[in-house]
N, C-alpha and C positions, 0 to 999 in steps of 0.2 A: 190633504188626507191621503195615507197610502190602506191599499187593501192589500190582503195576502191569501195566498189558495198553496192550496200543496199539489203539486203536478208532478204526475208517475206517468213515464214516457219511456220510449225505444225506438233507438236508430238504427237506419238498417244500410247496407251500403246499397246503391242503384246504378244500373245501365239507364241506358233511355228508351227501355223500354215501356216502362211504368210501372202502372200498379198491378202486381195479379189479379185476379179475378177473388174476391173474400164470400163472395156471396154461401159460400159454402161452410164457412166457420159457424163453430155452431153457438148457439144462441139468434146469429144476423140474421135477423126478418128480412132487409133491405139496407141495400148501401143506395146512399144520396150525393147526387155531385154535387158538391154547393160551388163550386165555379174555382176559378183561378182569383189569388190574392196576391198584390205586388209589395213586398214587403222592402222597408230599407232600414237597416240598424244600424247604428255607431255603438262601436262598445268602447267602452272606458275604464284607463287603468292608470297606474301609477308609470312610471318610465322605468324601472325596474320590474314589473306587472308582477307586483304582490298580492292583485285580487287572484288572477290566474294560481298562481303557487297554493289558495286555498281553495281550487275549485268554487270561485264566487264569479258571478257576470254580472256586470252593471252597465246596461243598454239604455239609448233614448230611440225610440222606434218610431215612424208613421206607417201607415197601411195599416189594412187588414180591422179586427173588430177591435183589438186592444191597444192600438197605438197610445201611446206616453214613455215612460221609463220604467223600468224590469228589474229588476235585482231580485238575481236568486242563489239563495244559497243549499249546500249541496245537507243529504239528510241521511241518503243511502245511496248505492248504487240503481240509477235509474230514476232516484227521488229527490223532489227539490222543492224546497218553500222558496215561492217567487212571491214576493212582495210588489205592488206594481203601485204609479202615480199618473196624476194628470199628465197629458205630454206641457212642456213647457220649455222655453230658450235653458233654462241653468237648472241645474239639479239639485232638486227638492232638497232642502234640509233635513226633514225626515230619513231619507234615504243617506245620506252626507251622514250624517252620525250613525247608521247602522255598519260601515265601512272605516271607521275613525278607529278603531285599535289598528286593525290593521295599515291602513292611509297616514296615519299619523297625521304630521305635516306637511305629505308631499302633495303636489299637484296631482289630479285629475286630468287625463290628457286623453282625446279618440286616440284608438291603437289600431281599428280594425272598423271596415264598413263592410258590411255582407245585405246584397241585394239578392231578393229571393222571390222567384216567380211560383208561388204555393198553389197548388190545384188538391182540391181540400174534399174528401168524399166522408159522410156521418154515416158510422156503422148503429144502423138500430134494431130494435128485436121485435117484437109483435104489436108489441101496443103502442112503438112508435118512440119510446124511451131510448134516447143517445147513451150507447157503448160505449165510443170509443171513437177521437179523430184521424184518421188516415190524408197523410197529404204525403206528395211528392216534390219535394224542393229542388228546383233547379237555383244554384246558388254561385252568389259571382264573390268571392273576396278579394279587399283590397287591403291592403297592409298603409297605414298611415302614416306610419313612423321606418324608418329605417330602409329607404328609396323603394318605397311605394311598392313590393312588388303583388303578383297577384294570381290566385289560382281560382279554380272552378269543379263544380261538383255537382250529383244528380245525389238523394237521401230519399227514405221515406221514414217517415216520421211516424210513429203508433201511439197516443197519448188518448189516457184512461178517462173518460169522462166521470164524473162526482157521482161516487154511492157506486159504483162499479166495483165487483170482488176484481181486484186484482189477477186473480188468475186466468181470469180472461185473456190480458196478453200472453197467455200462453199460447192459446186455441189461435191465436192469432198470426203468433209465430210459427207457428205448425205449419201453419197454410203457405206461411213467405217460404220458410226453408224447404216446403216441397216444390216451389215453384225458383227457387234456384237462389233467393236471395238471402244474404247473410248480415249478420249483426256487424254492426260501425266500429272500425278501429278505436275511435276515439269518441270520449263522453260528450261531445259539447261540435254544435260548428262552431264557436272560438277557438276549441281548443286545434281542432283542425283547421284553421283558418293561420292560427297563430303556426303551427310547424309548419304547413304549406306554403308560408309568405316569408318564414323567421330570414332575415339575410345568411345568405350562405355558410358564411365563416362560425357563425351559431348552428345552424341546422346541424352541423356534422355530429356535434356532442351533444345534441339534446336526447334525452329519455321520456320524455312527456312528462315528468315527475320528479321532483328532487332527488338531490342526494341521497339514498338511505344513510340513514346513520349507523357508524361502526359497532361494532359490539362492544361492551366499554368491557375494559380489561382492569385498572387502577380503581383504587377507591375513588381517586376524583372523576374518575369517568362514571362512575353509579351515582355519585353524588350530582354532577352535572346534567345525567341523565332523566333526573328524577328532579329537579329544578326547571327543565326546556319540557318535561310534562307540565309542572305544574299553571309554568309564564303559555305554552298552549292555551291551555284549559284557559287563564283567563280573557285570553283574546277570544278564544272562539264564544265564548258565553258573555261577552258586552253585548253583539247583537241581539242575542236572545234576553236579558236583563232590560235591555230598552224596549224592545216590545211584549214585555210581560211573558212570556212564557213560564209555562207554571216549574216551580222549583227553581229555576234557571239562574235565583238569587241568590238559595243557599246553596246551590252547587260553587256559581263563583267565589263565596264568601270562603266555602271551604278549600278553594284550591289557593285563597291566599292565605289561608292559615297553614295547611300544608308548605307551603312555599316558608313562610314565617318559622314554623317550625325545623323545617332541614338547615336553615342557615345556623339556627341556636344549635340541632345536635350535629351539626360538622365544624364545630368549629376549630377544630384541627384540621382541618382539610382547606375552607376557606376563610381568608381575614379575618378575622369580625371587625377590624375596623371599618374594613372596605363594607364591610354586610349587614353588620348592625344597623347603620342609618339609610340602608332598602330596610330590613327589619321592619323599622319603625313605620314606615309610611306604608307597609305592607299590612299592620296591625290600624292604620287611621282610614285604607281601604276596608278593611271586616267589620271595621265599628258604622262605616257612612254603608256598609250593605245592610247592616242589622239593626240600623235604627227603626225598622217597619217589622222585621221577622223578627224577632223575640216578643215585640208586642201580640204580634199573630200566634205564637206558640202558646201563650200566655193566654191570650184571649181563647183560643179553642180547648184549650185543656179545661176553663173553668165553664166553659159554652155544654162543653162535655159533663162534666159533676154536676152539673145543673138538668139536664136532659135527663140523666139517671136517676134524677128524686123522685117519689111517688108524690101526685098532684099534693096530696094532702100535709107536704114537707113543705109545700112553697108557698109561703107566708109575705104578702107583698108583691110590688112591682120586681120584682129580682131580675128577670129579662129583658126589662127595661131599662132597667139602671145598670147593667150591664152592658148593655148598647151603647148607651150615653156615655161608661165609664171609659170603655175601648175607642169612642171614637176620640173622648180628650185628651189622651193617651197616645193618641196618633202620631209617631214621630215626623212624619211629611207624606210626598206622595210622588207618586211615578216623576213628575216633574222634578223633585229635588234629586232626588235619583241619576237622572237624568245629566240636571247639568251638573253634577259632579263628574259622572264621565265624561261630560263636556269640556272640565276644566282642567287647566295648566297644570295643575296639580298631577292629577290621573295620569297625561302625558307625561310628566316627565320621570312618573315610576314607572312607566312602561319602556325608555326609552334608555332607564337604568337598568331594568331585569334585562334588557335586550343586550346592553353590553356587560353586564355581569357573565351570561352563558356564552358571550362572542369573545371574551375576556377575562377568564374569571381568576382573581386572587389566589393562584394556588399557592398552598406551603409545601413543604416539604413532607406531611403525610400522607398528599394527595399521592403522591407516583408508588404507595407501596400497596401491598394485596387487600385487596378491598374484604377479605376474610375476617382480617385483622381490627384496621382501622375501623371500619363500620361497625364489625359487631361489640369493638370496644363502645362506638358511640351510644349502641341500643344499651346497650347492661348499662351502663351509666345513667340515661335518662330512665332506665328501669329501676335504678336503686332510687334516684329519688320520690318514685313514687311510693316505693318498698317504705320511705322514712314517714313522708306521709301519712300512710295509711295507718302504719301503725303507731303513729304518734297520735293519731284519731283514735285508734283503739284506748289509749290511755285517756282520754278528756269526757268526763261527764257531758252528757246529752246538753245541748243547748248551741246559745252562736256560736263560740268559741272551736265544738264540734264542729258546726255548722260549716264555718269557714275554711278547717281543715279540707273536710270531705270535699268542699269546693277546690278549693287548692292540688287535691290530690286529682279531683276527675279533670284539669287542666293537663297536667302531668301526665295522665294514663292516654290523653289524646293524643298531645307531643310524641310519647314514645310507642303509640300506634301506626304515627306517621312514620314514625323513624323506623319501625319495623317494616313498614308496607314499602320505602328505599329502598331496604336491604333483603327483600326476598328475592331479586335477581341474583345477589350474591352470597345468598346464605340456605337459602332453599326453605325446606319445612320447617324448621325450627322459628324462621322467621313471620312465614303463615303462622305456624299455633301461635306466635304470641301475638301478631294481628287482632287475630280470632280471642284472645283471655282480652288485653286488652279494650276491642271491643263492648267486653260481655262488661267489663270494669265500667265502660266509661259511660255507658248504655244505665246500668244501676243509679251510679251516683250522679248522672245526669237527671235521673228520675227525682232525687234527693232532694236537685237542688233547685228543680222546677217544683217540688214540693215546699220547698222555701218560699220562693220568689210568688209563687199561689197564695200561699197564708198571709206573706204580705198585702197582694193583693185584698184580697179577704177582709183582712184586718181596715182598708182605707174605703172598701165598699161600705162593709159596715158602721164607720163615722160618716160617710156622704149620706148613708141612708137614713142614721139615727137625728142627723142635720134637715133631713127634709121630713121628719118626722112618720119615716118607713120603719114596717119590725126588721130588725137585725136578727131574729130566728133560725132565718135559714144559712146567712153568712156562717153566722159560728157555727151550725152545724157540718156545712163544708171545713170549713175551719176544721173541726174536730175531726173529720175524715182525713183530710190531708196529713194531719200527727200522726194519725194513725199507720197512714202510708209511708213516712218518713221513717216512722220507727222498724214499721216492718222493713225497707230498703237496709237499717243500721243493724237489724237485724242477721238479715242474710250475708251482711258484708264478708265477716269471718272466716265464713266456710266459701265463700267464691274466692278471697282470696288466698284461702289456705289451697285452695286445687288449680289457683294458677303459677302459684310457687311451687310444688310437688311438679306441675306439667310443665316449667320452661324450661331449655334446655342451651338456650343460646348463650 
């Protein structure tokens, strides 16, 4: 089992002097020596130290009250969810796959051992409730890898105990920088471990921080730009999808439809032979994310119409049987999830996105002004939606609409993405159509969740008429949902009469 806490901390640089005198910060009833702690940590990285490159550490510690294994990842400046485990010889599985986008297949290897003699004082206030921990680390690092070498340091360390306003480390830092001490070059003792030990012939060139990236100038440089966003987003959001963090699904879900989408609207720019077949395994990624959330969207909207009824509308078990309905409906669960990002599969579209943007198929539209080429690409997935729509306008109410209106809020997505590319190189024009877009896809999204509800509806109400429950209240959601649909086909017209008047690109 791993636990996880979120810890908000600050580093201060130190002499050997100590610690100043806090007793004066205000809130501190009393500072508590709780003694010297001998700590010793192996950190672990890949041999190209890919966790390092994301501001991630992944420690096996003894000493001290938390000894096991650490892994944290960064959240803000100063903020980090550390996940922690049992200590043990090998590293947790748990922990092992929250590092796996990144780690891929490479080994895990000690990079770094930092021995740390801690002298730990608890800042508390009147009634005896822990502040905040103050310790002073004297710290020995040793470099593991690349002839051993090794440096040495004094810190003091300020981390926020639980339920604490944050701004306490203000008052706190008040008191250091009047007593002479100042904030840590660097975020991390790895990260300072790692420059302090790097072998020479590295040290010279290092910045603590990658490369920035150039400013793209070509259409393939915006094109590309807006592809190593999207392949980010989904490494950074596997960790957070394996441990359930709320939304963390559909965000990643959406960053591979985005991703899906700019390959379709650049396809003057890159291959699609080369792109198409990421394409595809980029759309069999969005479908194994949204086997569980469309169910859950589905379920709460009708969770929702059902809570709105007046008592005397609800005829039957209906809450129950909607309980029952949603859970046998259940596409899988955190497990299946799981080991799909576990499997070969996942890997080896990660390791295609990875040499798509280290590599990528350009044609020959890519080297011209991204004015041009891109904003040909936007109008073009704009007029398909343009035919859409109003080919929807022509077809009586029913599926056949139905299916349109779906068709087209696909389309208005596509070229939402493709507009949200091209607002580095196209400016306002490319926000407002963002923003119409949006408003488009936001409506006939309502449409067709008003659909896929009625159907719902429709197969409650044979389970219930089966178990011999009244069907009263179905139909009558049933009959709200038309209602709601018509009015969406309703307003269509006039939303897209004012996003045709407003585009401009």
């Amino acid at each position: 089992m791993a636990d996880t806490k979120r810890e908000i901390e600050r580093k201060y640089e130190s002499d050997d002097s100590g610690l100043p005198d806090l007793t004066g910060v205000a809130g501190v009833a009393a500072v508590i020596d709780k003694g010297v702690a001998h700590l010793d940590a192996v950190y672990y990285d890949t041999a190209d130290e890919r966790l390092d490159a994301s501001s991630i550490t992944l420690r096996r510690r003894t000493g001290g009250s938390d000894a096991g294994w650490h892994l944290k990842f960064p959240v803000a400046p100063g903020v980090r969810d550390e996940i922690q485990a049992p200590l043990s010889d090998d590293l947790p599985r748990t922990l092992a796959g929250l590092v796996r986008s990144r780690v891929r297949d490479a080994e895990l290897v000690p990079v770094v051992r930092l021995r740390s003699d801690r002298d730990v004082r608890d800042l508390v206030d009147a009634e005896g409730r822990l502040l905040a921990e103050v310790s002073v680390d004297a710290v020995q690092a040793e470099r593991l890898t690349g002839g051993g070498r090794t440096a040495q340091w004094t810190e003091i360390e300020v981390e926020l105990a639980d339920g604490t306003d944050p701004a306490f480390l203000d008052k706190v830092e008040k008191k250091l920088r009047k007593a002479g001490v100042r904030p840590s070059a660097s975020a991390s003792k790895l990260k300072r471990a790692l420059t302090e030990t790097a072998p020479k012939k590295k040290r010279g060139g290092q910045t603590g921080a990658a490369e920035a990236e150039s400013e793209p100038v070509t259409a393939g440089d915006h094109a590309l730009a807006y592809l190593r966003a999207q392949l980010d987003a989904i490494v950074e959001l596997d960790p957070a999808v394996r441990r359930e963090v709320y939304d963390s699904v559909h965000k990643m879900r959406v960053a591979t439809r985005r991703m899906r989408s700019a390959l379709k609207s650049y396809g003057k720019v890159l291959d699609r032979e080369v792109t198409d077949p990421i394409g595809e395994e980029l759309k069999w990624l969005a479908g194994e994310l949204g086997v569980d959330r469309d169910q859950e969207v589905l379920t709460e909207r009708l969770t929702a119409a059902v809570d709105e009824l007046p008592r005397a509308l609800m005829v039957g078990p209906v809450r129950t049987r909607l309980r029952t309905w949603a859970r046998a409906r259940s596409g899988g669960s955190r497990r299946r999830l799981t080991n799909v990002l576990d499997g070969a599969r996942y890997l080896r579209l990660l390791e295609s996105l990875d040499a798509l943007v280290a590599d990528p198929p350009l044609l020959k539209a890519a080297g011209k002004k991204p004015e041009k080429v891109i904003g040909k690409a936007v109008r073009k997935d704009l007029s398909k939606v343009s035919r859409l729509v109003e080919r929807a306008f022509e077809l009586e109410p029913g599926q056949e609409r139905d299916l349109a209106l779906h068709e087209a809020r696909k389309k208005a997505k596509r070229t939402r993405y493709a507009a949200e590319s091209a607002v580095p190189a196209l400016g306002d024009p490319a926000t407002a159509l963002v923003k119409s877009m949006k408003s488009l896809q936001n409506l006939l999204g309502d449409h067709q969740d008003s659909v896929m509800t009625r159907e719902a509806l429709r197969e409650l109400a044979r389970q219930a008429h089966g178990a011999g429950e009244p069907s009263f209240t179905y139909g009558l959601l049933y009959g709200r949902e038309e209602r709601r649909a018509a009015d969406d086909e309703a307003g269509l017209p006039g939303l897209w009469k004012e996003i045709k008047s407003g585009t401009s690109i």
